[in-house]
SELO-343897 format. One record per residue (C-alpha): x, z, y; residue in one letter. Coordinates in steps of 0.5 Angstrom, whole numbers, padded with zeros to 4 digits, always signed. Layout:
N
XZYA
...
END
This chain:
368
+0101-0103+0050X
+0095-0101+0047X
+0095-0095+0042X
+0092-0095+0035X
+0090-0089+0031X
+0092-0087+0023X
+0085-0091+0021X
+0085-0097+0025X
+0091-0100+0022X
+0088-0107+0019X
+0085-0108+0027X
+0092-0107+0029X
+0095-0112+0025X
+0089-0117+0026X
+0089-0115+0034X
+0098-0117+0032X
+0097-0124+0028X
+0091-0125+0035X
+0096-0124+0040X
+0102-0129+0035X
+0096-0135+0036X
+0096-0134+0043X
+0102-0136+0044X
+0104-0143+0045X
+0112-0141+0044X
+0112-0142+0035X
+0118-0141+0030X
+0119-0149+0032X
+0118-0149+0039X
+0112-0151+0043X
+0106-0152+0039X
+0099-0153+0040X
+0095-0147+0040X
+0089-0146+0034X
+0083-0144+0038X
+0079-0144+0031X
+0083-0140+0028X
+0084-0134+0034X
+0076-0135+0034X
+0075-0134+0027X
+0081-0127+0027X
+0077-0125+0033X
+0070-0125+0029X
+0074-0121+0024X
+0077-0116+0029X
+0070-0115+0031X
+0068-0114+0024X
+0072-0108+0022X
+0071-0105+0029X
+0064-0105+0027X
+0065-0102+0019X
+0070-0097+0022X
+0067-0094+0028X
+0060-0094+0025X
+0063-0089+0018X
+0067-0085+0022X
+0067-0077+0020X
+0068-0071+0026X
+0075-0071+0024X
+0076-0078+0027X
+0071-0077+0032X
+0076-0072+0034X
+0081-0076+0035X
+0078-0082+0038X
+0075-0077+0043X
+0083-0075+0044X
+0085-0083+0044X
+0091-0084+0049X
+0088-0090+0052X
+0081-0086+0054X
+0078-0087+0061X
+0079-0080+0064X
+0075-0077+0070X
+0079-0080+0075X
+0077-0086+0073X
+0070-0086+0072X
+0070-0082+0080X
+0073-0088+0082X
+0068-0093+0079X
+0062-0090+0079X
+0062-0086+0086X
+0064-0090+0094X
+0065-0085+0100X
+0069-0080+0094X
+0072-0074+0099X
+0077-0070+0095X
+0077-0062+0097X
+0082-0058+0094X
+0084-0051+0094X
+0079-0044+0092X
+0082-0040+0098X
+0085-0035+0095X
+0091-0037+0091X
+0092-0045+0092X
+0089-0052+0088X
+0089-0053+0080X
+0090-0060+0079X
+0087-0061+0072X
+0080-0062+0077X
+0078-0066+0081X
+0072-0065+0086X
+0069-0066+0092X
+0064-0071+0094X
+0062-0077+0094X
+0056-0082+0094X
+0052-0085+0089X
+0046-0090+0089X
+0046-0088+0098X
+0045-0080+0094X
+0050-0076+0096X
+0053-0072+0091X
+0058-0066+0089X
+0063-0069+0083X
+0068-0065+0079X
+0072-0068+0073X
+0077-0064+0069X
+0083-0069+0070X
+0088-0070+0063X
+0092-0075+0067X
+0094-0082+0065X
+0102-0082+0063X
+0107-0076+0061X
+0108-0075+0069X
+0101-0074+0070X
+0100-0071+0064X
+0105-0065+0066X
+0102-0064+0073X
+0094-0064+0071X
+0096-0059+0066X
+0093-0063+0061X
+0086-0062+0063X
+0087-0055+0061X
+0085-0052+0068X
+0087-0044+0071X
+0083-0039+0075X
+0084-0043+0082X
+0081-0049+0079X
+0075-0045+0076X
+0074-0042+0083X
+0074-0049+0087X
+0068-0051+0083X
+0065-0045+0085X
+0067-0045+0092X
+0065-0052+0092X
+0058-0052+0087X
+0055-0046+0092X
+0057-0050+0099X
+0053-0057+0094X
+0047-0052+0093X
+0046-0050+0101X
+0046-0056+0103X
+0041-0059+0098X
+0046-0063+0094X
+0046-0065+0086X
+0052-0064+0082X
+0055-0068+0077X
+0061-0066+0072X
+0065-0070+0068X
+0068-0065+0062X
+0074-0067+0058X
+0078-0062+0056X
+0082-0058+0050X
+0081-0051+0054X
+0081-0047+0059X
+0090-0045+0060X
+0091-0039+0056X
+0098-0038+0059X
+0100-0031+0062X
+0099-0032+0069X
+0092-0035+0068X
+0090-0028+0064X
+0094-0024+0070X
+0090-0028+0076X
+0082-0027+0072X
+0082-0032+0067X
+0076-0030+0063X
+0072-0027+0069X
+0073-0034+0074X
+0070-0037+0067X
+0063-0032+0067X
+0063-0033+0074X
+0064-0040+0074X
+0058-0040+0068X
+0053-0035+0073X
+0054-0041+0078X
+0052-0046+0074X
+0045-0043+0072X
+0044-0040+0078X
+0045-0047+0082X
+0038-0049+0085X
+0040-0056+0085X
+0040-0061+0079X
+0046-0061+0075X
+0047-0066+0071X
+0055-0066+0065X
+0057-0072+0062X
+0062-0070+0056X
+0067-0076+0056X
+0072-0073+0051X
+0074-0067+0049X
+0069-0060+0050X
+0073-0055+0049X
+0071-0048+0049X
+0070-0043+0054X
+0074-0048+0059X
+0069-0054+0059X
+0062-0050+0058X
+0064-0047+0065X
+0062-0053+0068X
+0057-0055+0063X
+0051-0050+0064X
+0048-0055+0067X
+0040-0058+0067X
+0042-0064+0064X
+0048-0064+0058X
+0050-0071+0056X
+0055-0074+0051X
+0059-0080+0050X
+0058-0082+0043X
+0065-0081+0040X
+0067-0075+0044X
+0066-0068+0041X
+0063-0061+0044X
+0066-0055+0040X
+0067-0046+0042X
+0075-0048+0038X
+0079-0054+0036X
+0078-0057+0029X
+0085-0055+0028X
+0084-0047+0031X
+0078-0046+0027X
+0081-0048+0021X
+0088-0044+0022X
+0083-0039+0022X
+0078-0040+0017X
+0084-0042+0012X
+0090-0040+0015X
+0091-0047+0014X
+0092-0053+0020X
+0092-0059+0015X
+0084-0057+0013X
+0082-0059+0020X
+0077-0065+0017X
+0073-0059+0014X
+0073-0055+0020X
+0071-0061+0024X
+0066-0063+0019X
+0064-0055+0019X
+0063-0055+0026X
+0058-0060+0027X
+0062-0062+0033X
+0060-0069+0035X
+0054-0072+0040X
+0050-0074+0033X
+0050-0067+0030X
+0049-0063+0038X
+0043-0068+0039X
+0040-0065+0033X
+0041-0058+0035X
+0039-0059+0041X
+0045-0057+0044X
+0046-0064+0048X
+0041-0068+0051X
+0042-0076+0051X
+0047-0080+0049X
+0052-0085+0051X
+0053-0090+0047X
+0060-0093+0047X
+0062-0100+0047X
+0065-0103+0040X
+0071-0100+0038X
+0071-0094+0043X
+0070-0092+0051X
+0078-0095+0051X
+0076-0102+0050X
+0071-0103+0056X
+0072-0098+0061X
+0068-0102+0066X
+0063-0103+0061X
+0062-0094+0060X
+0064-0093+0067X
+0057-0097+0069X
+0052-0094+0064X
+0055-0087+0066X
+0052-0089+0073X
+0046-0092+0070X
+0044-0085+0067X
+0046-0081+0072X
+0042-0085+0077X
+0036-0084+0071X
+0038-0077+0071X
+0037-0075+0078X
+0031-0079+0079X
+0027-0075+0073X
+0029-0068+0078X
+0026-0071+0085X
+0020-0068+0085X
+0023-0061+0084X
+0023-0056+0088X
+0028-0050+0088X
+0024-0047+0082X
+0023-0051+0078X
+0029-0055+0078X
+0033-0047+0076X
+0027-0045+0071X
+0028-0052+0067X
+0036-0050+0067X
+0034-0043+0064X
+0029-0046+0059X
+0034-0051+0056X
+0039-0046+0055X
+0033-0041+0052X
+0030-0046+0048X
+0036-0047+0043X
+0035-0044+0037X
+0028-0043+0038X
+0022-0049+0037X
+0018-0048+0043X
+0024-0045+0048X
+0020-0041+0054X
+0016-0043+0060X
+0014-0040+0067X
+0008-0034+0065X
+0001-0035+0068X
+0000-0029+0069X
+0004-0025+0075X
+0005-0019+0072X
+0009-0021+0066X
+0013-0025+0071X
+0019-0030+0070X
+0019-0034+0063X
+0015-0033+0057X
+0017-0034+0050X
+0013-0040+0046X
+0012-0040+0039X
+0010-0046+0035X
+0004-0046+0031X
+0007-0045+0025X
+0011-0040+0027X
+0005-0037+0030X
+0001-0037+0023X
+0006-0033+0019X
+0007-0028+0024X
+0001-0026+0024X
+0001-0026+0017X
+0007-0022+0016X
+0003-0017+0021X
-0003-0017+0017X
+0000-0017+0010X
-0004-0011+0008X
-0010-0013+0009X
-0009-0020+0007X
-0007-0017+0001X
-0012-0013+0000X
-0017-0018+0001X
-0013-0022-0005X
-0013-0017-0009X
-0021-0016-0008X
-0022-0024-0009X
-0018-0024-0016X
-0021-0018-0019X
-0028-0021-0017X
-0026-0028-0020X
-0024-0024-0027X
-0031-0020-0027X
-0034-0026-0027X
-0030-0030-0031X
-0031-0024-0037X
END
C-alpha cells in the first residue's frame, strides 16, 4: 500500500480513481476497461506531480526526505554494488545494526560500502535503531575505513539518518568522541571518499561519515546540524514553527549547492525517489562511477589535500591550495581579486586618505 504526504492528497485520489479504471469488476458487473480515460487520469497525475514537486518549500522537503517508502541503503547496496561482503562488529563492544559496511565491487572496482540503515517495516525499524546509529557503529566504519585506506580502496557512504543515538548507554560508551574519531578518519583518509545523502543529514551522527572528498545529495533530501522541529523548539519553544526553522536552515540540496556545502546534485524521478527506486539507484551508480574516475590520477596527497581544500574553502571565495614555497608548508590561503583590492585598501587607508585629501584640496584651488 503506497503512502501519501499531507500535500499529495488530490495525486492520492486520482492515483484511488486510476486504480478503480483498471479494474474490470464495476458496480454492474464485468465491464470493459476505458484505456482513454485511465490514459487522460495518468497524464494528469503526472501533471500534479510536476506542479507540486517543482513548488515544494524545505519543510516539505523534509518530509518527502522522511517518506516511509524511500529506498534506504540496503537498497541502493544491493542494486548498485555485486560481490557485497558484509563485516560486522567494531572489536570492542559488538555490532550496531543501523549500519551496514563491508565491501563490494563497483564497475570491476572494489570499494568499502557504509550505509546507515533506517529499516524497512516497524520490526525492522526497531532493530536498526531507526538509523540512529551508536558508538560501535561509528567505531566499525573506522575500523573498517582504515583497513579500505591501507590497502588502497575507495569509500562510498550513503547518509540518511535522524542523529547519531543520544540514549544514556550511547553517552557512557563515548558517543561524542566515536563521532570526532569517526570525522578525524574521514579527513585523514588518503583514499578517495566519495558521500551520497539519500535522506535525512542529521547532525553530528551523519557528518560523521560525510567528511569526505565528494558530498552529494539526492534532490529532495535534507543536510542539517539539528532537525527543523529541534530548532524550532529551540529557537521559539514552539515544535509548530518547524516550517520557518526548516526555511531558516537552508537545509536542502539547492540552498547547500549555493553555499557550497554540497558538491552535485541527484535529480530524482518525478514524484520523488520512492516512485522509481530502480531508476535512482541506477543514477546513483552512474555518479559514483563518474566521481571515481575524476580521482584516478591522484596520488595519496593530493586526494587528502583536495579533502582538506573542500572543507577549508566553505565560507571563503577561493579556499586554499598547496604552497609553492617550502617553507611555508601545507596549504595557503587564496584570496579572490576583489577581496585582494579592499584588503589593500583597508591597510593603506591613511595614505589613500591622504592622497584624496590632497587631490581635493588641489581641485578647490583651482576651481577658485
Amino acid at each position: 500500500m503506497k503512502n501519501y504526504l499531507d500535500f499529495e492528497k488530490e495525486i492520492k485520489e486520482l492515483e484511488k480513481e486510476v486504480d478503480n479504471l483498471k479494474s474490470p469488476f464495476g458496480s454492474e458487473g464485468i465491464s470493459e476497461v476505458d484505456t482513454d480515460k485511465i490514459k487522460n487520469t495518468q497524464q494528469e497525475i503526472n501533471q500534479k506531480l510536476q506542479e507540486t514537486y517543482a513548488n515544494l518549500d524545505s519543510w516539505q522537503k523534509t518530509q518527502v526526505a522522511r517518506h516511509e517508502d524511500r529506498p534506504r541503503a540496503n537498497f541502493y547496496i544491493k542494486r548498485i554494488f555485486s560481490k557485497f561482503t558484509l563485516l560486522s562488529g567494531d572489536r570492542y563492544f559488538g555490532d550496531d545494526k543501523s549500519v551496514i559496511a563491508g565491501f563490494g565491487l563497483i564497475d570491476n572496482k572494489s570499494v568499502l560500502i557504509i550505509g546507515q540503515e533506517k529499516g524497512e517495516d516497524l520490526n525492522s525499524r526497531i532493530e536498526r535503531n531507526f538509523g540512529m546509529m551508536r558508538p560501535e557503529g561509528y567505531r566499525k566504519c573506522i575500523r573498517l575505513m582504515k583497513l579500505a585506506d591501507r590497502f588502497n580502496i575507495p569509500v562510498i557512504t550513503f547518509i540518511d539518518t535522524p542523529g547519531a543515538y543520544p540514549g544514556i548507554g550511547a553517552e557512557q560508551r563515548g558517543q561524542a568522541s566515536a563521532i570526532a574519531n569517526s570525522i578525524e578518519c574521514c579527513m585523514a583518509l588518503t583514499v578517495p571518499n566519495i558521500s551520497i545523502i539519500i535522506g535525512e543529514g542529521g547532525s553530528g551522527g551523519a557528518i560523521a561519515l560525510a567528511s569526505s572528498n565528494k558530498v552529494i545529495m539526492l534532490e529532495n533530501s535534507i543536510y542539517s546540524v539539528i532537525s527543523p522541529e529541534g530548532c524550532a523548539s529551540i529557537l521559539w519553544r514552539d515544535p509548530s514553527k518547524s516550517l520557518q526553522a526548516a526555511e531558516a536552515m537552508k537545509l536542502t540540496a539547492k540552498d547547500l549547492l549555493k553555499l557550497k556545502v554540497i558538491d552535485e546534485i541527484i535529480p530524482e524521478p518525478l514524484g520523488g525517489a520512492h516512485r522509481d527506486p530502480d531508476s535512482i539507484a541506477n543514477d546513483i551508480k552512474f555518479t559514483i562511477i563518474k566521481n571515481l574516475k575524476i580521482f584516478e590520477n591522484y596520488n595519496k596527497e593530493q586526494i587528502y589535500d583536495h579533502r582538506k581544500a573542500k572543507f577549508l574553502q566553505i565560507g571563503r571565495d577561493q579556499g586554499f591550495s598547496r604552497s609553492s614555497n617550502l617553507s611555508e608548508g601545507g596549504l595557503i590561503y587564496k584570496e579572490s581579486g576583489f577581496k585582494k583590492i579592499l584588503s589593500h585598501l583597508h591597510k593603506n587607508k591613511f595614505i589613500y586618505g591622504g592622497l584624496g585629501l590632497v587631490v581635493i584640496t588641489s581641485l578647490i584651488a583651482i576651481l577658485s
